[in-house]
Predicted model as a PDB file, atoms N, CA, C, CB and O in Angstrom, pLDDT in the B-factor column:
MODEL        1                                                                  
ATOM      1  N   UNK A   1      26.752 -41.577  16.402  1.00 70.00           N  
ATOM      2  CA  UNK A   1      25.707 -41.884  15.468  1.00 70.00           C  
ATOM      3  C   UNK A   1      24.386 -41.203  15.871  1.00 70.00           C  
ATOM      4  CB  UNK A   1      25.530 -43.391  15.372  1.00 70.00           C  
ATOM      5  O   UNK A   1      23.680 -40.687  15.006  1.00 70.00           O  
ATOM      6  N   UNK A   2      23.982 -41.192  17.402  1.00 87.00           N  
ATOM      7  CA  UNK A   2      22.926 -40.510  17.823  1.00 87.00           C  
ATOM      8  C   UNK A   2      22.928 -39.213  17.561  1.00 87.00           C  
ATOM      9  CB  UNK A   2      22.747 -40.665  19.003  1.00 87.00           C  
ATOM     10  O   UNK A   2      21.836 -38.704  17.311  1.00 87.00           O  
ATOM     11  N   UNK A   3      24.136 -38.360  17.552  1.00 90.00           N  
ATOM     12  CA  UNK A   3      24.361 -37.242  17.082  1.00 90.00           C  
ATOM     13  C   UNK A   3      24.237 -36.853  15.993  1.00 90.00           C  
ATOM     14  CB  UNK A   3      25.158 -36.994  17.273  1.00 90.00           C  
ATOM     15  O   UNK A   3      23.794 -35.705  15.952  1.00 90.00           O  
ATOM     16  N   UNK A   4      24.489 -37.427  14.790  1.00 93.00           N  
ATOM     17  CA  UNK A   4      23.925 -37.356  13.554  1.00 93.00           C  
ATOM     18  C   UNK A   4      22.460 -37.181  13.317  1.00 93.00           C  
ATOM     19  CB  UNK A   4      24.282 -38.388  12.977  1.00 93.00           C  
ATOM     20  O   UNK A   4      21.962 -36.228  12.718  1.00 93.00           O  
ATOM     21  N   UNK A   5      21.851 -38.135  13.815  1.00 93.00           N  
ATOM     22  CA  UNK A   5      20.338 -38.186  13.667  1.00 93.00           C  
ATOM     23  C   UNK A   5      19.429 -37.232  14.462  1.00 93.00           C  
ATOM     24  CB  UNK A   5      19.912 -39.511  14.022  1.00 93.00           C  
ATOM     25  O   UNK A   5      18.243 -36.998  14.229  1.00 93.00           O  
ATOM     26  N   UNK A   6      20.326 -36.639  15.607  1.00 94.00           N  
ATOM     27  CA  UNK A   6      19.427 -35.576  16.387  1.00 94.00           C  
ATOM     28  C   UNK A   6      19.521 -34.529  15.601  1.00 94.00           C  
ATOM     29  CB  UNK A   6      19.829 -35.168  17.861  1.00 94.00           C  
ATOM     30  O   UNK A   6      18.619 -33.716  15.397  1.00 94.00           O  
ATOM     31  N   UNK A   7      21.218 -34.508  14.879  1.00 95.00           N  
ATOM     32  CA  UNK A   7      21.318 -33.090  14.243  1.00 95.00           C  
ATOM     33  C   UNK A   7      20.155 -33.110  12.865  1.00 95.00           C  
ATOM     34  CB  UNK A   7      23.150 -32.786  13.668  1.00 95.00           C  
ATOM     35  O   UNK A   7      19.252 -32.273  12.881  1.00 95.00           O  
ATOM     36  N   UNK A   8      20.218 -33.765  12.100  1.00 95.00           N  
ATOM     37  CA  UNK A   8      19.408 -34.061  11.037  1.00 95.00           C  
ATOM     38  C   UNK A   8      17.733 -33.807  11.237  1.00 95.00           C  
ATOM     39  CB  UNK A   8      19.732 -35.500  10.734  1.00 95.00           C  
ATOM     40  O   UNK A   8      16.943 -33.383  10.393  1.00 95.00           O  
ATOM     41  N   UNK A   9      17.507 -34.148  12.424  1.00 96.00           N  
ATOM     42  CA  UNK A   9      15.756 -33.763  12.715  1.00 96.00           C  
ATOM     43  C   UNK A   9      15.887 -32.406  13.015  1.00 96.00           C  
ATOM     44  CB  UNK A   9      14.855 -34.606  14.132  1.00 96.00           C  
ATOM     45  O   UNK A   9      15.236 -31.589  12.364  1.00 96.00           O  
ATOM     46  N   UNK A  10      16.700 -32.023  13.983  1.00 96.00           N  
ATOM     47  CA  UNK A  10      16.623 -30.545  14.138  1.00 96.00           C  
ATOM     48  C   UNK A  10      16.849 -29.699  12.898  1.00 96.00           C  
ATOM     49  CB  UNK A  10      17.602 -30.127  15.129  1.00 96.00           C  
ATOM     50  O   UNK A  10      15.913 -28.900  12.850  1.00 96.00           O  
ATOM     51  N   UNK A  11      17.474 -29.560  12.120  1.00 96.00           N  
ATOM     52  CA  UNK A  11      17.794 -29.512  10.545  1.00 96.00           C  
ATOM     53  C   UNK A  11      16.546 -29.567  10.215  1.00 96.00           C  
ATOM     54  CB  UNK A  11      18.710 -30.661   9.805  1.00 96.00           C  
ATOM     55  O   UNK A  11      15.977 -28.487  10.053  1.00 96.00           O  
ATOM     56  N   UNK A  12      15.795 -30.795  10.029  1.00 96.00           N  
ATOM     57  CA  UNK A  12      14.721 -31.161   9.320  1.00 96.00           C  
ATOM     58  C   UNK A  12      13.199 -30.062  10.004  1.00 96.00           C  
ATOM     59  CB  UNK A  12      14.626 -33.020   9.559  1.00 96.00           C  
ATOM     60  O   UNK A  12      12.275 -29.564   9.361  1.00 96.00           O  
ATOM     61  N   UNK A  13      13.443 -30.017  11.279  1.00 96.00           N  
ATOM     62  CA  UNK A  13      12.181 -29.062  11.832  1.00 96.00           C  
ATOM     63  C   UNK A  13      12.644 -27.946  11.593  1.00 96.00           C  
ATOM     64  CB  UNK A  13      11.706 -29.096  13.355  1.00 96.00           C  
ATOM     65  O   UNK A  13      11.706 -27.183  11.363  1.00 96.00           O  
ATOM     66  N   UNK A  14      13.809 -27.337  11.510  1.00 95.00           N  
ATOM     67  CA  UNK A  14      13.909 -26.217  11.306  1.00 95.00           C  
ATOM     68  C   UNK A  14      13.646 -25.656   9.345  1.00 95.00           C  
ATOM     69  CB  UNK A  14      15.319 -26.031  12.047  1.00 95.00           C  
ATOM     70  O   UNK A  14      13.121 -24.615   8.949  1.00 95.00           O  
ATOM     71  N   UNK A  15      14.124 -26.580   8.667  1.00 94.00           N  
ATOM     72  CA  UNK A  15      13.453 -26.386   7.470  1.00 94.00           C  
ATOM     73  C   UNK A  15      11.922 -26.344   7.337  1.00 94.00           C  
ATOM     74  CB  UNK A  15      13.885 -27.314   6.705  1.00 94.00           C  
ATOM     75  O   UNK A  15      11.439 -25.556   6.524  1.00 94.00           O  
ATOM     76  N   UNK A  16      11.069 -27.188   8.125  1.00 94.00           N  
ATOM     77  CA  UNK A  16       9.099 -27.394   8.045  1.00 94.00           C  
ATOM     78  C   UNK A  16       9.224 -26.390   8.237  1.00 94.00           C  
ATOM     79  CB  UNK A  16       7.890 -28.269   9.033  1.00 94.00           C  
ATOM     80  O   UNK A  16       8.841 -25.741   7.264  1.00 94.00           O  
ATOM     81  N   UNK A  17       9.779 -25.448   9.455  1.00 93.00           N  
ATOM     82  CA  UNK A  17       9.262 -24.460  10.266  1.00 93.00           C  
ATOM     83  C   UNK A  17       9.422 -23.476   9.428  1.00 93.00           C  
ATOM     84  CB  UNK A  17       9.829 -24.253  11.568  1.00 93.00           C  
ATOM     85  O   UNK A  17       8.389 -22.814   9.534  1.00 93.00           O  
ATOM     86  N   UNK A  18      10.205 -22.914   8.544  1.00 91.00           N  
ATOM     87  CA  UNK A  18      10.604 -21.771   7.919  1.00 91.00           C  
ATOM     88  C   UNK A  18      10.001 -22.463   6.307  1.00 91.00           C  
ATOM     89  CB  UNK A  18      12.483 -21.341   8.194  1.00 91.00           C  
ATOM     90  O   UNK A  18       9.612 -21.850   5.313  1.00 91.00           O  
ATOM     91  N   UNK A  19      10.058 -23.213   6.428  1.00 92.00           N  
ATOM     92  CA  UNK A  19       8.858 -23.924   4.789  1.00 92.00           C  
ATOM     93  C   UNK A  19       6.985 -23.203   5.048  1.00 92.00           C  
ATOM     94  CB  UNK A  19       8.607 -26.688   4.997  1.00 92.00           C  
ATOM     95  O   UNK A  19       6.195 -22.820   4.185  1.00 92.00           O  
ATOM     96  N   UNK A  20       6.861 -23.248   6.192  1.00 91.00           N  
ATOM     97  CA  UNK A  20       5.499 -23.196   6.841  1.00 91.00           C  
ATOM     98  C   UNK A  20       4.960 -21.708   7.002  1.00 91.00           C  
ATOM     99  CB  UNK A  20       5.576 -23.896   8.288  1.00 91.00           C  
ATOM    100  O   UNK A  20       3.852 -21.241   6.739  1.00 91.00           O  
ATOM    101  N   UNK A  21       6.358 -20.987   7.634  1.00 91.00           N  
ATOM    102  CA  UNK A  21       6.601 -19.785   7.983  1.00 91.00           C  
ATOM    103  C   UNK A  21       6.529 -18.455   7.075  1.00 91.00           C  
ATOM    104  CB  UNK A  21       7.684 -19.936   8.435  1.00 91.00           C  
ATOM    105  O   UNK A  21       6.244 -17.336   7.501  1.00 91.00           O  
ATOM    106  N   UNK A  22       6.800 -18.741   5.927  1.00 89.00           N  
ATOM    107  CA  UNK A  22       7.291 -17.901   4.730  1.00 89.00           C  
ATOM    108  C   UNK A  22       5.935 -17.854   4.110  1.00 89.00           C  
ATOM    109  CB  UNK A  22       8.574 -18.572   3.708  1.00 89.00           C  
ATOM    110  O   UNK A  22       5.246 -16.834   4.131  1.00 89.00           O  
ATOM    111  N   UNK A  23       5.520 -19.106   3.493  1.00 88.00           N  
ATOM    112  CA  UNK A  23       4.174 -18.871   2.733  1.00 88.00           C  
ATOM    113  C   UNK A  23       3.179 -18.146   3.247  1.00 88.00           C  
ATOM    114  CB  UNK A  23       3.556 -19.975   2.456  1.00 88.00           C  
ATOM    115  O   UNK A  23       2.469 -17.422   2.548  1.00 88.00           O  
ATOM    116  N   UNK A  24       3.007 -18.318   4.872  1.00 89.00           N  
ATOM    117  CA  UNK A  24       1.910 -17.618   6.054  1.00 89.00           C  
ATOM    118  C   UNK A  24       2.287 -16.031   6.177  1.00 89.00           C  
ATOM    119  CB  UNK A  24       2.126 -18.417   7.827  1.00 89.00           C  
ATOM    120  O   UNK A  24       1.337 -15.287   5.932  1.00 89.00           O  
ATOM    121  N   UNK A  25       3.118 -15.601   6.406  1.00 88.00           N  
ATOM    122  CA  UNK A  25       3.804 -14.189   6.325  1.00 88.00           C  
ATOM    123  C   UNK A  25       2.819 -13.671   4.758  1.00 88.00           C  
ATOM    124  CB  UNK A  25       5.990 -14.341   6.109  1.00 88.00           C  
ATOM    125  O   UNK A  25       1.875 -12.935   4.471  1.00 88.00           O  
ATOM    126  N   UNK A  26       3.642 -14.474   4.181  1.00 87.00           N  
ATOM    127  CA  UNK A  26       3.046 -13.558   2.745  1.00 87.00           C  
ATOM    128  C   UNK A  26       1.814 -13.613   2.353  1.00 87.00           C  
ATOM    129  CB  UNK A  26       3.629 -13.902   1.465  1.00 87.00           C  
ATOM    130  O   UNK A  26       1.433 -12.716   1.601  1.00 87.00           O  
ATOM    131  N   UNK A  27       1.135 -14.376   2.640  1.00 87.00           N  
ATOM    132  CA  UNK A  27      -0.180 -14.785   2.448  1.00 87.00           C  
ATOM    133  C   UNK A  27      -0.985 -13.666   3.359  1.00 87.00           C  
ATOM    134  CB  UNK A  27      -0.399 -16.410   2.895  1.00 87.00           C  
ATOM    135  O   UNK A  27      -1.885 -13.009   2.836  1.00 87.00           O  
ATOM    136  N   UNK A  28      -0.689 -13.513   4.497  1.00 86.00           N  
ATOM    137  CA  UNK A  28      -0.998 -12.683   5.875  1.00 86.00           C  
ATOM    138  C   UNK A  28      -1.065 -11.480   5.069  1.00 86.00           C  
ATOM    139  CB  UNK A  28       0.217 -12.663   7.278  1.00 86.00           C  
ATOM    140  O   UNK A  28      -2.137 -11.029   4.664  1.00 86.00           O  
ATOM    141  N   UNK A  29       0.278 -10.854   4.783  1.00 82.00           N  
ATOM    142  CA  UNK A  29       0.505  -9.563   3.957  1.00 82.00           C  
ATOM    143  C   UNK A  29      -0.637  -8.954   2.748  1.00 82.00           C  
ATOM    144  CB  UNK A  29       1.868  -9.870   3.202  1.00 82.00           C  
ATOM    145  O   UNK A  29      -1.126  -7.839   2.563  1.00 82.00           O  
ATOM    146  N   UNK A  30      -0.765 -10.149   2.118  1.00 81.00           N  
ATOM    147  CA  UNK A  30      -1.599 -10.110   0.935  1.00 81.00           C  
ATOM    148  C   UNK A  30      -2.860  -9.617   1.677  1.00 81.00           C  
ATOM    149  CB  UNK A  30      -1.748 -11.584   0.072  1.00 81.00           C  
ATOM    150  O   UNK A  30      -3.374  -8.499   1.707  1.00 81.00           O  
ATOM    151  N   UNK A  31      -3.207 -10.784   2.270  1.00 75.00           N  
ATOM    152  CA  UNK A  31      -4.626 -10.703   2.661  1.00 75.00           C  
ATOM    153  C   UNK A  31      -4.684  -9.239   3.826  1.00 75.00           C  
ATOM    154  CB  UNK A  31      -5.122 -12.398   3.460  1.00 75.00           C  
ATOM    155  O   UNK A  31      -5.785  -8.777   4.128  1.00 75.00           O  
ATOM    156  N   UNK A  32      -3.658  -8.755   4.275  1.00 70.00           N  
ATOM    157  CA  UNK A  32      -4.069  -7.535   5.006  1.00 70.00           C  
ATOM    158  C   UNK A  32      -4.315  -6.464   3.965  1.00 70.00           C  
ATOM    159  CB  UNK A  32      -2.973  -7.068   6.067  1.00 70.00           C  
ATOM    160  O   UNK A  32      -5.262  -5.769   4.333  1.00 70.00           O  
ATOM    161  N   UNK A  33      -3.987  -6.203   3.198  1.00 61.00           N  
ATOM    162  CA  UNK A  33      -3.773  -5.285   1.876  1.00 61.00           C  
ATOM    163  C   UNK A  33      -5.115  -5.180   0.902  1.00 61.00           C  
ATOM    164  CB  UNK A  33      -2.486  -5.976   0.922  1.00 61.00           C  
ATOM    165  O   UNK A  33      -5.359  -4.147   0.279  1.00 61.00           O  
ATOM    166  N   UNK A  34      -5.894  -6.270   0.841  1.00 54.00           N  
ATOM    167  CA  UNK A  34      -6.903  -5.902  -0.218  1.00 54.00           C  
ATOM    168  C   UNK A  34      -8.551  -6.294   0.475  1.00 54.00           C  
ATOM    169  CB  UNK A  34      -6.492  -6.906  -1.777  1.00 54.00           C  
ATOM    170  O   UNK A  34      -8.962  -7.011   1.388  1.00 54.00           O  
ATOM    171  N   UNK A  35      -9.136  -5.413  -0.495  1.00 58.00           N  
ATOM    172  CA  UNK A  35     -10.958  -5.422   0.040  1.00 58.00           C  
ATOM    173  C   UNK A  35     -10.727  -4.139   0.846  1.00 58.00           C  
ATOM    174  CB  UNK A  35     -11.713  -7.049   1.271  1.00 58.00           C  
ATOM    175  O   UNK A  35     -10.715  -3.067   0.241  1.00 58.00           O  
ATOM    176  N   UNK A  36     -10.540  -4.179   2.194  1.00 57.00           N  
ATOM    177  CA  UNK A  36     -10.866  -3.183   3.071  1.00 57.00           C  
ATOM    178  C   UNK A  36     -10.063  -1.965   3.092  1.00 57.00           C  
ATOM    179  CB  UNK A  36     -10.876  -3.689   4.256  1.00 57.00           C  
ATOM    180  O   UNK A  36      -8.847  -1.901   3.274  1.00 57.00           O  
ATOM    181  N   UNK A  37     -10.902  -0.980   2.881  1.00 58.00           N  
ATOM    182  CA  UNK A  37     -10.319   0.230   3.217  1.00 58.00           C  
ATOM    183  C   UNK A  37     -11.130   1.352   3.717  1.00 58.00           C  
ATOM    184  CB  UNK A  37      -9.682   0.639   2.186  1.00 58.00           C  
ATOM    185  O   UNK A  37     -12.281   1.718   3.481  1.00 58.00           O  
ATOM    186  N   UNK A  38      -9.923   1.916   4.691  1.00 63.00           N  
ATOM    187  CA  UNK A  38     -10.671   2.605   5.598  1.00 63.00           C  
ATOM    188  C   UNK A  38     -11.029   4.069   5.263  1.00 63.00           C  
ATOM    189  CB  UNK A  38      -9.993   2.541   6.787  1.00 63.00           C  
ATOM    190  O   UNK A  38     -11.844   4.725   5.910  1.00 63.00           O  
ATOM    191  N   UNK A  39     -10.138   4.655   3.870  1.00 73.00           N  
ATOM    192  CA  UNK A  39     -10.501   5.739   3.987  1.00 73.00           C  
ATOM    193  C   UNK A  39     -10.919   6.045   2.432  1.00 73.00           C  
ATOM    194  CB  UNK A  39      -9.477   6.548   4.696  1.00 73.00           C  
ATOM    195  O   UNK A  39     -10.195   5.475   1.615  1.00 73.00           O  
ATOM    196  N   UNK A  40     -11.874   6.779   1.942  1.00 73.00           N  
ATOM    197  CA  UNK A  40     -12.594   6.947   0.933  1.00 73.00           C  
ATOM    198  C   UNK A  40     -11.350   7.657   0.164  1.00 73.00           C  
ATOM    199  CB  UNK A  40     -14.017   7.713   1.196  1.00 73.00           C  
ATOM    200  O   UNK A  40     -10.590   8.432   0.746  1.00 73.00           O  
ATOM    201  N   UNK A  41     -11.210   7.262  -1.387  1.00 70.00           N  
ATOM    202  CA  UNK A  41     -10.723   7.624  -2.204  1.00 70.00           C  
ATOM    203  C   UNK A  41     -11.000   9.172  -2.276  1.00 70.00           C  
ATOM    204  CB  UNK A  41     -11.019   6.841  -3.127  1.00 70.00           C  
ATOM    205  O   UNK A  41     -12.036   9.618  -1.783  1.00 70.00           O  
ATOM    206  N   UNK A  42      -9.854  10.197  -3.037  1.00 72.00           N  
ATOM    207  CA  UNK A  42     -10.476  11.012  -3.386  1.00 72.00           C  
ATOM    208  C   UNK A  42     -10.844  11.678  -4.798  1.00 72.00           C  
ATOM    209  CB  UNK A  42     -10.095  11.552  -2.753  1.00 72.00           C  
ATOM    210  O   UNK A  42     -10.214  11.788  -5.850  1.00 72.00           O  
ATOM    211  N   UNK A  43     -11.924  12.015  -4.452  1.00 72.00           N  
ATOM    212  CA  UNK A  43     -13.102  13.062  -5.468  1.00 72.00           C  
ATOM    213  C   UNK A  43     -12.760  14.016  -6.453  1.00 72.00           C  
ATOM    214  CB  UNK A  43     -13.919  14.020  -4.648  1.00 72.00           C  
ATOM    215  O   UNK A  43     -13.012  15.150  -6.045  1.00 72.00           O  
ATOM    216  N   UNK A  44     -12.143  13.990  -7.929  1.00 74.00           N  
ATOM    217  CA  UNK A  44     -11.430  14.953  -8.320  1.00 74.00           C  
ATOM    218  C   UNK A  44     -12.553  15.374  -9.234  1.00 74.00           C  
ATOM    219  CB  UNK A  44     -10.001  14.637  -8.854  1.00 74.00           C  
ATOM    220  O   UNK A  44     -12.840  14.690 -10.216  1.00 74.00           O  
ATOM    221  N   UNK A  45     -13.242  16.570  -8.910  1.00 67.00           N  
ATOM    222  CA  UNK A  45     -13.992  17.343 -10.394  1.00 67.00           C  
ATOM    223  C   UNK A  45     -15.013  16.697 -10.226  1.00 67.00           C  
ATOM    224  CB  UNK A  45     -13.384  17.175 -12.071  1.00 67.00           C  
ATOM    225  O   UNK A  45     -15.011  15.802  -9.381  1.00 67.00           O  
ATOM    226  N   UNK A  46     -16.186  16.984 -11.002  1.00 63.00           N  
ATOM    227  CA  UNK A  46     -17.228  16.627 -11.568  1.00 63.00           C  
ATOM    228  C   UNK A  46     -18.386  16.612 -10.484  1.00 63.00           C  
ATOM    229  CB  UNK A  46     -16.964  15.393 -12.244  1.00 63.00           C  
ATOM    230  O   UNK A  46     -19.472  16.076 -10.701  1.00 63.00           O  
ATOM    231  N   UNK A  47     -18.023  17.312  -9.177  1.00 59.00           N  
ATOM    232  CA  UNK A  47     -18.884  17.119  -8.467  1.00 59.00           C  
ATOM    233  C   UNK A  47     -20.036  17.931  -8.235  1.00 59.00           C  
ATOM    234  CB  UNK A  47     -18.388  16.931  -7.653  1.00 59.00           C  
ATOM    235  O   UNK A  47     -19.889  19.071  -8.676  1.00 59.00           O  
ATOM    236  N   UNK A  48     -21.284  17.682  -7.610  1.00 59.00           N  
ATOM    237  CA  UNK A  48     -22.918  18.545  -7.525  1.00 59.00           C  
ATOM    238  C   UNK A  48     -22.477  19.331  -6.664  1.00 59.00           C  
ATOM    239  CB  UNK A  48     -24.478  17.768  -6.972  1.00 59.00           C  
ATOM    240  O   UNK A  48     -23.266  19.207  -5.727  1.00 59.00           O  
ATOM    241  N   UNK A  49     -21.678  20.102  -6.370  1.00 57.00           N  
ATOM    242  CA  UNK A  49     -21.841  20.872  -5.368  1.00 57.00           C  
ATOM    243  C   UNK A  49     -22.216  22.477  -5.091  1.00 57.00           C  
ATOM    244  CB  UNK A  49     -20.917  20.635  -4.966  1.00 57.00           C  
ATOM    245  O   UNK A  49     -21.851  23.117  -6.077  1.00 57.00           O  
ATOM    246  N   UNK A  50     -22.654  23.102  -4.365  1.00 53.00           N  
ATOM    247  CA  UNK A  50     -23.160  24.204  -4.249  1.00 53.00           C  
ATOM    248  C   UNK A  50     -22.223  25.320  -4.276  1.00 53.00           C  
ATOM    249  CB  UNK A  50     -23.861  24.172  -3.238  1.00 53.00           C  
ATOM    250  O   UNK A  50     -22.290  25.912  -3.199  1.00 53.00           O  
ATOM    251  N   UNK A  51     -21.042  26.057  -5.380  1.00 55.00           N  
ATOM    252  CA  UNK A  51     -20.512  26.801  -4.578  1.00 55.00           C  
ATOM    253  C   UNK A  51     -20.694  27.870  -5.674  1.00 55.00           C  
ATOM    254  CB  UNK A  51     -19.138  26.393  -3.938  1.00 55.00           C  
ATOM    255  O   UNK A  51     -21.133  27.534  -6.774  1.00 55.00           O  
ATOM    256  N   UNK A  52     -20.369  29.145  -5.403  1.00 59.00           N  
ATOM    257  CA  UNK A  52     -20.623  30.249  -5.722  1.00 59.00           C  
ATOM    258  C   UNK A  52     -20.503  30.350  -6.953  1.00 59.00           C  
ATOM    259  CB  UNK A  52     -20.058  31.025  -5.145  1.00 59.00           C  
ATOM    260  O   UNK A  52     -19.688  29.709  -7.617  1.00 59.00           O  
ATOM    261  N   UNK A  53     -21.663  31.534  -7.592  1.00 59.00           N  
ATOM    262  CA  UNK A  53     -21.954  31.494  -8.981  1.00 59.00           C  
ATOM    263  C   UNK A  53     -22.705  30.112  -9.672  1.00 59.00           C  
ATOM    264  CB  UNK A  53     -20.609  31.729  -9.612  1.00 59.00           C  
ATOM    265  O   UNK A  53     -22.850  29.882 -10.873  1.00 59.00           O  
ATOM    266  N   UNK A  54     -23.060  29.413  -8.705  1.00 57.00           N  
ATOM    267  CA  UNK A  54     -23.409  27.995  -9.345  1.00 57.00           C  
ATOM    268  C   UNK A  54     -25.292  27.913  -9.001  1.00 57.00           C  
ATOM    269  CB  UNK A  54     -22.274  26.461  -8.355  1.00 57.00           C  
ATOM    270  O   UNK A  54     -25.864  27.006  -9.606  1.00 57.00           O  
ATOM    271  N   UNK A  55     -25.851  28.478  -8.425  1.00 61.00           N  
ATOM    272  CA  UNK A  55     -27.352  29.034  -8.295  1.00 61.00           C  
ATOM    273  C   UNK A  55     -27.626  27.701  -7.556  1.00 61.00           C  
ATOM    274  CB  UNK A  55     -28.396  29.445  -9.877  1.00 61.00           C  
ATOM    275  O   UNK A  55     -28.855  27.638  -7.607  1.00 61.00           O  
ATOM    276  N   UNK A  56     -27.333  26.952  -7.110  1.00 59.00           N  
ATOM    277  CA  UNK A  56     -28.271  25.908  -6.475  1.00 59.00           C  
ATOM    278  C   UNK A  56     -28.498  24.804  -7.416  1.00 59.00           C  
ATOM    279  CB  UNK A  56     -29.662  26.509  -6.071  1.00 59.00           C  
ATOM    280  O   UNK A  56     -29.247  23.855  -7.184  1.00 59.00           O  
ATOM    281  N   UNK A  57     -27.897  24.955  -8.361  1.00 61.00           N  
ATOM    282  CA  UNK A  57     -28.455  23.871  -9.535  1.00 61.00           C  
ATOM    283  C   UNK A  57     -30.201  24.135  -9.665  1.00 61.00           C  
ATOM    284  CB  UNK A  57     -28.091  21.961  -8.943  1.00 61.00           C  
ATOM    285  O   UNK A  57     -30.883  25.061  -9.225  1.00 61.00           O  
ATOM    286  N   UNK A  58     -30.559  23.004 -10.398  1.00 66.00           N  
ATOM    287  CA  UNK A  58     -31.904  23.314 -11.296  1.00 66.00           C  
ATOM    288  C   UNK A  58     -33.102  23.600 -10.042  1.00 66.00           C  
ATOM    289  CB  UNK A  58     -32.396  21.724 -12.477  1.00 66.00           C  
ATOM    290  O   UNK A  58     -33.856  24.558  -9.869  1.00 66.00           O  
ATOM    291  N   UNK A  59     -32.932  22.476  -9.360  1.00 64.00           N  
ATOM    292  CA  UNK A  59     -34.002  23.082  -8.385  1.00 64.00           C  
ATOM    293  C   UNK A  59     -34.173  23.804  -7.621  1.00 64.00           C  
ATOM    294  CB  UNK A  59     -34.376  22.657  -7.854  1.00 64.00           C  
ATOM    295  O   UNK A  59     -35.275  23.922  -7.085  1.00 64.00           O  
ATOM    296  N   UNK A  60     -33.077  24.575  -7.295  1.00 61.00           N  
ATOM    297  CA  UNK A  60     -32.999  26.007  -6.488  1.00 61.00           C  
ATOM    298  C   UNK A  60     -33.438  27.059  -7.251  1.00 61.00           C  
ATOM    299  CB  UNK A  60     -31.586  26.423  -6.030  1.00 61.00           C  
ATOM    300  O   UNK A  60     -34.024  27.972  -6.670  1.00 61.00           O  
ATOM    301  N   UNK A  61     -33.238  27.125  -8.670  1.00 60.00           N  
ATOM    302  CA  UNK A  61     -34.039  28.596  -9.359  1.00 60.00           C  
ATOM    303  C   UNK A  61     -35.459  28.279  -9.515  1.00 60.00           C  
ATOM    304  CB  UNK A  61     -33.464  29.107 -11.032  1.00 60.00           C  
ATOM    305  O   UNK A  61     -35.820  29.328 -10.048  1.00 60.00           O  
ATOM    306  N   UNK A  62     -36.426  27.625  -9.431  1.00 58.00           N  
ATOM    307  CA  UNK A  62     -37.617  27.621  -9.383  1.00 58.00           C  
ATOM    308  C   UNK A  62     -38.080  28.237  -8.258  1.00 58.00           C  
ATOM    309  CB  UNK A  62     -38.023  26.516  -9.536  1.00 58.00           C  
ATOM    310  O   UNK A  62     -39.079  28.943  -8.398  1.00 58.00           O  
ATOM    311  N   UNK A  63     -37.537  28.126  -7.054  1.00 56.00           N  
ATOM    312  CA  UNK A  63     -37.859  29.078  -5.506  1.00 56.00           C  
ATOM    313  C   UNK A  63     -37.761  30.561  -5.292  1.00 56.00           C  
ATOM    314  CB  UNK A  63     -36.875  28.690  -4.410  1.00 56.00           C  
ATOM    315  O   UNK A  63     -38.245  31.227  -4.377  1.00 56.00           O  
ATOM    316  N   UNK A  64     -36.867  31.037  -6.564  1.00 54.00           N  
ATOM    317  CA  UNK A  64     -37.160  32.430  -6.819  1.00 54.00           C  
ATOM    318  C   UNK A  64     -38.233  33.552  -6.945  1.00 54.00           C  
ATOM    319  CB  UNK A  64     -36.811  32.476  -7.577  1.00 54.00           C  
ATOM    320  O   UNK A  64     -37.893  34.704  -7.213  1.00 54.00           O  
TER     321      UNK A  64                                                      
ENDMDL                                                                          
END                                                                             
């Protein structure tokens, strides 16, 4: 009879434990994944930049 009831709690902690276990994992996962990031998206087109044939943009031809 004692055997029954030891097996049944152990049973029973081992279900809390993996009840407890699963939600924290995924939750963990989630929360590592969003807000922070370390590396800057990238930049396609449309950008100010200086490159050839492009004069400096507006305020570089006034220094002429």
């Amino acid at each position: 009879m004692d055997s029954r009831i030891l097996e049944r709690r152990r049973l029973l902690r081992l279900f809390l434990l993996g009840s407890l276990t699963v939600p924290a994992v995924a939750l963990a996962g989630c929360a590592s994944g969003s807000g922070r990031r370390t590396t800057r998206p990238p930049q396609f087109g449309g950008g100010n930049s200086d490159k050839n044939g492009n004069n400096g943009g507006p305020g570089a031809q006034g220094s002429r």
